[in-house]
C-alpha positions as CSV (number, residue, x, y, z in Angstrom):
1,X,-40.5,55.6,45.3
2,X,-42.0,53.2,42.6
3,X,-38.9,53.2,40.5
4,X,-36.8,52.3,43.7
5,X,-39.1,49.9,45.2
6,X,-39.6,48.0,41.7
7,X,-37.8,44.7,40.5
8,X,-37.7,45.5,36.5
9,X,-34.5,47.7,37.0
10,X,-31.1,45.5,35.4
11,X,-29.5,46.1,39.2
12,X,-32.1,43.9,40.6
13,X,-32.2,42.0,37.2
14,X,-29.0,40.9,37.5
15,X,-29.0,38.6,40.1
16,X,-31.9,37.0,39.0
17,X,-30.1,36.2,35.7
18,X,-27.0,34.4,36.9
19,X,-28.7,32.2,39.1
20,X,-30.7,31.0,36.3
21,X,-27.5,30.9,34.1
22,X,-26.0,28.4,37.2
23,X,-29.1,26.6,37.4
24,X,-29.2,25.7,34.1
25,X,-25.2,24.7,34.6
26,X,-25.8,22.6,37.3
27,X,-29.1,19.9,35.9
28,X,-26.7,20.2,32.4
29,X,-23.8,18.9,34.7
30,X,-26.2,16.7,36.4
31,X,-27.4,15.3,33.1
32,X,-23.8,14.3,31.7
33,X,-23.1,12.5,35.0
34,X,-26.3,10.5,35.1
35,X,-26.1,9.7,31.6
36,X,-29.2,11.6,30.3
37,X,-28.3,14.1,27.9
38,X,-30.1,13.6,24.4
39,X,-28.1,11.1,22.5
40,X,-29.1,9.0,19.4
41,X,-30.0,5.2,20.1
42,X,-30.4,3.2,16.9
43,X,-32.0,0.0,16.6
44,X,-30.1,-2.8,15.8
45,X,-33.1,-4.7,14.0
46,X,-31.8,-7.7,12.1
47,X,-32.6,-6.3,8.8
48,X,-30.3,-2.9,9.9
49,X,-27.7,-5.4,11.1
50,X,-27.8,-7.4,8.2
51,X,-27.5,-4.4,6.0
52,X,-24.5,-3.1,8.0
53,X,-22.7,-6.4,7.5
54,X,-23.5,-6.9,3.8
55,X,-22.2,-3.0,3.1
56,X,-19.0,-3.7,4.6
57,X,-18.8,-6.7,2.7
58,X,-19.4,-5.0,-0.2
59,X,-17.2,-2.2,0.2
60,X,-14.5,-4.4,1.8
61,X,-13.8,-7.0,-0.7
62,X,-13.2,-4.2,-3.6
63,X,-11.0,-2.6,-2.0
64,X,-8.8,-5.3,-1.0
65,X,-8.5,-6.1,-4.4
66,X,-7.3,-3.0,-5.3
67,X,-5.0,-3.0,-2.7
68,X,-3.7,-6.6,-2.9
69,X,-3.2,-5.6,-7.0
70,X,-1.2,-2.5,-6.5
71,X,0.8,-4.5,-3.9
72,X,1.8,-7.4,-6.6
73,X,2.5,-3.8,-8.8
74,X,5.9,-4.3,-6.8
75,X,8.6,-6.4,-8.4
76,X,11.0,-8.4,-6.0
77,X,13.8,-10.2,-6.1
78,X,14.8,-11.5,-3.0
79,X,18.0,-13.8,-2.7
80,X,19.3,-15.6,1.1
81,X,23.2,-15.3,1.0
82,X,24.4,-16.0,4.3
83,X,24.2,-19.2,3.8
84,X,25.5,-19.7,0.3
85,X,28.4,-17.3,0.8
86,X,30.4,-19.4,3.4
87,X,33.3,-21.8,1.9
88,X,32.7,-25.1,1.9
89,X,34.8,-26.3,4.1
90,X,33.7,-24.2,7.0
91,X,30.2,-24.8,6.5
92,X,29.6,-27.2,9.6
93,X,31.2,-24.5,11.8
94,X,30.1,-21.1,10.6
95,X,31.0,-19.4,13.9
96,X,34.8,-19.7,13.0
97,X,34.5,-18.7,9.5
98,X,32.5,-15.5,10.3
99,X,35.0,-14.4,13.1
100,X,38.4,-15.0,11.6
101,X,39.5,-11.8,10.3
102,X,42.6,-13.6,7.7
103,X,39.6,-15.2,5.5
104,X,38.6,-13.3,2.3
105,X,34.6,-12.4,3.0
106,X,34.2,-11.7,-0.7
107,X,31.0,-13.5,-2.2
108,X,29.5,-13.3,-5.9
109,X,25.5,-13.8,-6.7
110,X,23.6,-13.4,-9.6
111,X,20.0,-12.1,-9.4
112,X,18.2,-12.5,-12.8
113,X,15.4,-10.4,-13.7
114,X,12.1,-11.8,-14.8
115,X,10.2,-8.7,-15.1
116,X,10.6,-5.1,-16.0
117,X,11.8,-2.8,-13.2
118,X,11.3,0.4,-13.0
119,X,13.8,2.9,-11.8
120,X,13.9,4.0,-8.7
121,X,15.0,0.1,-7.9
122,X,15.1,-0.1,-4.0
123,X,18.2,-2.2,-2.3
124,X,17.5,-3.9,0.9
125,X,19.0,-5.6,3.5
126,X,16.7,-8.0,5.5
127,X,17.7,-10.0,8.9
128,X,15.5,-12.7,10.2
129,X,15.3,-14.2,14.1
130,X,17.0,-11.1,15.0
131,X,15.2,-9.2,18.1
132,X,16.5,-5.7,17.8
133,X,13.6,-4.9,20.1
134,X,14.8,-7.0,23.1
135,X,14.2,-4.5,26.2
136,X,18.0,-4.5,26.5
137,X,19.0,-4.0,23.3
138,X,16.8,-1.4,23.2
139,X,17.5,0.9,26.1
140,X,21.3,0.5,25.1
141,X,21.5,4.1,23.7
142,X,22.0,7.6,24.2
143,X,19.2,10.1,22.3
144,X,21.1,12.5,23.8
145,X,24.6,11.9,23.4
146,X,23.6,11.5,19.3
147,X,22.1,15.1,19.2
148,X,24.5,16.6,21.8
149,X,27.9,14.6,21.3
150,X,30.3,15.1,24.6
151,X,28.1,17.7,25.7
152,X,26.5,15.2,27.4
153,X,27.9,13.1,29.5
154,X,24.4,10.6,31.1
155,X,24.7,8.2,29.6
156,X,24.3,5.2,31.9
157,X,21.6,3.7,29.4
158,X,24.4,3.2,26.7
159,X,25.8,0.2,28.8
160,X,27.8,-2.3,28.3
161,X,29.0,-0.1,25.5
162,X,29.2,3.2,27.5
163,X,32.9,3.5,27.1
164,X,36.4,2.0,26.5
165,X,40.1,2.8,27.5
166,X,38.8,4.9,29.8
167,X,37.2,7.0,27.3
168,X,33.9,7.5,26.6
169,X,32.4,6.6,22.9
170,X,30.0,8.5,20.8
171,X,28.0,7.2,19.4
172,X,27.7,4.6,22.7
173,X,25.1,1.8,23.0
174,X,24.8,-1.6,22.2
175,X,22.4,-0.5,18.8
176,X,25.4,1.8,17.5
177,X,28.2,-1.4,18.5
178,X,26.0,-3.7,17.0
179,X,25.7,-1.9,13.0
180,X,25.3,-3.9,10.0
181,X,28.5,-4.0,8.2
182,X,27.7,-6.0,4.7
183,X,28.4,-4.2,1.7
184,X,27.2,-4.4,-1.8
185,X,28.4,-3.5,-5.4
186,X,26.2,-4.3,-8.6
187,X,26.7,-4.7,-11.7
188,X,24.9,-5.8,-15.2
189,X,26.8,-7.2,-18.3
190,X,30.1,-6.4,-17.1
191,X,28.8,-2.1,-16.2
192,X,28.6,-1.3,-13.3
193,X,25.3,0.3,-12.0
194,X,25.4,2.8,-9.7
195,X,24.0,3.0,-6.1
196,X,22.4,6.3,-4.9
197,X,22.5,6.1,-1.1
198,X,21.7,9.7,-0.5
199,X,18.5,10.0,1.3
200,X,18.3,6.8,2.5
201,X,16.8,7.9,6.0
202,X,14.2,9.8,7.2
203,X,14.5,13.7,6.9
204,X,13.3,14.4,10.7
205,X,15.9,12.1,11.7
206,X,18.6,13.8,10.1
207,X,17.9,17.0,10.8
208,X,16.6,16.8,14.9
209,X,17.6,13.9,15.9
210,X,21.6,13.5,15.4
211,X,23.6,16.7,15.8
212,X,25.0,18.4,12.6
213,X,28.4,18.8,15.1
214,X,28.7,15.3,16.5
215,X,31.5,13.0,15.3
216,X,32.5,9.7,16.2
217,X,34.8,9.2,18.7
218,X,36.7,5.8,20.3
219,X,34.2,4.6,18.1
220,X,34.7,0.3,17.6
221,X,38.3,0.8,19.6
222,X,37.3,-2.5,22.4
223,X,38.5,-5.5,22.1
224,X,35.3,-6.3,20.8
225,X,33.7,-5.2,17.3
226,X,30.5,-5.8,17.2
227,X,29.8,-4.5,13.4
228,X,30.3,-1.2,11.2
229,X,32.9,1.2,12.0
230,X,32.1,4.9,11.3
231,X,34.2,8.2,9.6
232,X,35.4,10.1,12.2
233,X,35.6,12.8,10.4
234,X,32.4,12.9,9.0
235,X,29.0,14.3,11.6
236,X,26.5,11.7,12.6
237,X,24.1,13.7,11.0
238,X,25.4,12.8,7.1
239,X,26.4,8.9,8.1
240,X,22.6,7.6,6.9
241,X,23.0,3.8,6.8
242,X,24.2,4.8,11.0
243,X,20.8,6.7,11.1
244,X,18.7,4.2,9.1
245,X,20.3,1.6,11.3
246,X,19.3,3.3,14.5
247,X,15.9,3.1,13.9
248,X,15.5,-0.1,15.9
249,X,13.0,-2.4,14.5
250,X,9.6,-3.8,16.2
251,X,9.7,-7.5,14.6
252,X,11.9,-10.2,14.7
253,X,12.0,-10.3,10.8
254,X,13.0,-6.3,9.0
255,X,14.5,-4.8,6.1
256,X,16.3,-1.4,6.1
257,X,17.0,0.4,3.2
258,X,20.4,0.3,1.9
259,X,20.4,2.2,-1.4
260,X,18.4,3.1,-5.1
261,X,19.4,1.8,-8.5
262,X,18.3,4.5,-10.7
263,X,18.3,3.0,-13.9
264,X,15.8,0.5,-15.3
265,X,16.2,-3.4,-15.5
266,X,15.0,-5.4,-18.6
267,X,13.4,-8.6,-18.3
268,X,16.5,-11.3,-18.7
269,X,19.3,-9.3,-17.8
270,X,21.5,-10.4,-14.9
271,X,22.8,-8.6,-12.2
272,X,25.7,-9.5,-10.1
273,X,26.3,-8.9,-6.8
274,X,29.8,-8.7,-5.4
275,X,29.2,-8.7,-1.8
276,X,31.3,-8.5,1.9
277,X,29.8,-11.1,4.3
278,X,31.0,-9.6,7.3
279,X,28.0,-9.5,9.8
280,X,27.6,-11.9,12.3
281,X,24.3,-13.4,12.3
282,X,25.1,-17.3,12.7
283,X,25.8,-17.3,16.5
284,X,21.9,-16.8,17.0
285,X,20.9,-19.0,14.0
286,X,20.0,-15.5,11.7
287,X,19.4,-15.0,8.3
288,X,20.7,-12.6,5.9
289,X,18.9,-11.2,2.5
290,X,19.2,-9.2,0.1
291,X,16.5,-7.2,-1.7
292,X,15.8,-5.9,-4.5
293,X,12.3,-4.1,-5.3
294,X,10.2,-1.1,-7.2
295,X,7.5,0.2,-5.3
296,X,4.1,0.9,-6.7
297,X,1.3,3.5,-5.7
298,X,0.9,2.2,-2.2
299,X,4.7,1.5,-1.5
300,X,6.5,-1.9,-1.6
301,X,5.2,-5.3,-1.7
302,X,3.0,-6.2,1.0
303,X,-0.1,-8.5,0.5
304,X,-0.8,-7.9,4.5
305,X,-3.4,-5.3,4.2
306,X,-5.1,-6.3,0.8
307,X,-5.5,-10.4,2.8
308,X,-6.9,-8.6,5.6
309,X,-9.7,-6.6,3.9
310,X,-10.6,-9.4,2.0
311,X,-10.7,-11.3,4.8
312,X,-12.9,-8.8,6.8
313,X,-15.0,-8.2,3.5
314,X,-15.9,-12.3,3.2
315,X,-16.4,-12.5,6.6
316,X,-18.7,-10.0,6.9
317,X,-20.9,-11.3,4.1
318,X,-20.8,-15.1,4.9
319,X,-22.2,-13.4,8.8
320,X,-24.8,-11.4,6.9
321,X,-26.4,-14.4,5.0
322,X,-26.0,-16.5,8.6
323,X,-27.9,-13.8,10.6
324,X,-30.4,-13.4,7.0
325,X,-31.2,-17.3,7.5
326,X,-31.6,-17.4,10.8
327,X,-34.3,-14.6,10.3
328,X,-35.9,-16.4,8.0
329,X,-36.6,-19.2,9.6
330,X,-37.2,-17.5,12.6
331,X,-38.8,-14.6,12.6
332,X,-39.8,-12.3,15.9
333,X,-41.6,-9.0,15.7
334,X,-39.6,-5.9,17.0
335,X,-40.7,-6.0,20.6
336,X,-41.4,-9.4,20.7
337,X,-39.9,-10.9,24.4
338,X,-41.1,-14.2,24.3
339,X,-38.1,-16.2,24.3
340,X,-38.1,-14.2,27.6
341,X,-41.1,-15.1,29.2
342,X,-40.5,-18.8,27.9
343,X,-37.4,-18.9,30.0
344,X,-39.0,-17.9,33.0
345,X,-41.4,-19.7,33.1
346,X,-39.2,-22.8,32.6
C-alpha cells in the first residue's frame, strides 16, 4: 500500500516533470516578448566612444590606401569614338549619318601606351546616358524563352518585340533587339594582335540560363533593326557578347566586356583600332568608349571604394578629436544628470 499510495514512483513523476518543463517554456517565452532576457548593455562613456571612433579611423584610413593603390595597379586607356568617327560633313546631323546603310562605318584610332601592360589586356565597350534599366526596357524579355526556345510560348513580357511576320522571335525583347553591334580589330606596328573572346561571360549564365538547344530564329527580320544580328545556326548558349549583353546594367553609365588581348604592351607602342561605328547612340545624346585595361589584385580600376574608406577613416577621426574636446572642456561624471535637472527647473 505504501508503494502505491507514494509520489516518488516515475508514473506519478512524470507529470510533475513536464509541467515544470512548460513552465519554464512559458516565463522564457514571456521574457523574449517583454524584452528581458539577459542581454549585454555597454556604456557608451565618451572615452569608449571616442576610442571606437579613433579605431575606425585608424584602421580605416590604411586600408583605403591599400585599396586606392592596388586600384591605380590598373592601367587604362580609355578613348570616346563616337564622336570623332562621324565624317565631317555629317557632323551637325548625326542621326542621318548613323542610319544610312550606303555610308562606309569604318573608323581608325590610335591608342598609345604610356605604361607597361600586362597581359591578360581587358577590351571594353562603355555607353554613357544610356538607361538599360528603364522599367520597360527591362521587363522586355523572356527568361524563359532563352532557356527553353519555342517550347515556350508566354511571352507577353517580350513586347513590342514579341514577334514579326507573324512569327514569333527568339530571342524576343526589346534587350535582345536592342544589342551592341560595334566591332573592333587591333593591331600594333602593322601585326595584328589577337582577341580572345572566349569566356567573356559569366559561367552560370552560360550554362543555366540560355539553353544549350536554343537558336535564333526571325531574329532582326522587322522592318526595324535595332542592333546585332545573331548566327542562326549557332545555340544561344555559345553567342557570349548576346549573353554578356543581356546582363542589363543598373547605371546610366557601364562597360561590358568585349574581349582579352593576351600579349603584353610596351610603353610607346601604338595600337590601332579599326573599328565599325554602327550603334546608334546619338538619337538620345549617348556616348560610346572604348577600353582598354589590366586588372590588378582587387580587379579593374575603381578609386570608389579606396575614396570611401578614406573618407569614412578621416571622418571618424576629425569626430573623435571633436567629441575629445568637447570632453575636455566639459567634463560630467558618469551619472551625472544635471543638465537635466537644470532644464527643469528652467
Amino acid at each position: 500500500m505504501m508503494e502505491v499510495e507514494g509520489s516518488s514512483t516515475p508514473m506519478n513523476r512524470a507529470p510533475d516533470h513536464s509541467s515544470f518543463l512548460r513552465s519554464r517554456r512559458s516565463k522564457a517565452l514571456y521574457q523574449f516578448k517583454q524584452q528581458k532576457l539577459p542581454a549585454c548593455k555597454p556604456v557608451l562613456t565618451p572615452t569608449s566612444v571616442i576610442t571606437v571612433f579613433l579605431l575606425m579611423g585608424f584602421v580605416f584610413i590604411p586600408i583605403g590606401f591599400v585599396t586606392l593603390r592596388a586600384s591605380r595597379d590598373a592601367i587604362e586607356i580609355v578613348e570616346r569614338y563616337d564622336v570623332e568617327c562621324i565624317p565631317e560633313e555629317y557632323r551637325n546631323n548625326k542621326l542621318s549619318y548613323i542610319t544610312d546603310s550606303s555610308i562606309s562605318k569604318n573608323c581608325t584610332r590610335y591608342l598609345k601606351v604610356r605604361k607597361h601592360m600586362k597581359a591578360p589586356i581587358f577590351i571594353y565597350y562603355q555607353l554613357d546616358n544610356y538607361y538599360q534599366n528603364h522599367r520597360r526596357y527591362v521587363k522586355s524579355r523572356s527568361d524563359q524563352q532563352l532557356l527553353h526556345g519555342l517550347e515556350y510560348s508566354h511571352t507577353s513580357s517580350c513586347e513590342p518585340e514579341e514577334s514579326s511576320n507573324g512569327l514569333p522571335i527568339v530571342p524576343c525583347g526589346l534587350i535582345a533587339w536592342s544589342m551592341f553591334n560595334d566591332t573592333f580589330t587591333f593591331a600594333r606596328e602593322s601585326m595584328k594582335l589577337k582577341v580572345n573572346r572566349n569566356n567573356i561571360s559569366w559561367k552560370s549564365d552560360r550554362d543555366h540560363k540560355f539553353g544549350k538547344n536554343v537558336y535564333p530564329l526571325n531574329f532582326q527580320n522587322g522592318t526595324l533593326i535595332g542592333g546585332a544580328k545573331l548566327d542562326p545556326k549557332i545555340p544561344l548558349s555559345d553567342q557570349e557578347d548576346f549573353i554578356v549583353w543581356m546582363r542589363a546594367a543598373a547605371l546610366l553609365s557601364f562597360r561590358k566586356l568585349y574581349g582579352r588581348i593576351e600579349e603584353d604592351l610596351e610603353p610607346g607602342n601604338v595600337v590601332v583600332v579599326n573599328l565599325m561605328n554602327n550603334y546608334n547612340t546619338y538619337s538620345f545624346s549617348g556616348q560610346k568608349k572604348l577600353i582598354l585595361s589590366t586588372s590588378s589584385w582587387l580587379g579593374g580600376r575603381n578609386d570608389f571604394l579606396g575614396i570611401t574608406y578614406l573618407v569614412v577613416g578621416s571622418s571618424s577621426i576629425i569626430i573623435s578629436i571633436i567629441f575629445m574636446l568637447l570632453h575636455l572642456k566639459n567634463p560630467r561624471p558618469y551619472g551625472d544628470n544635471s543638465w537635466n535637472k537644470k532644464s527643469l527647473s528652467s
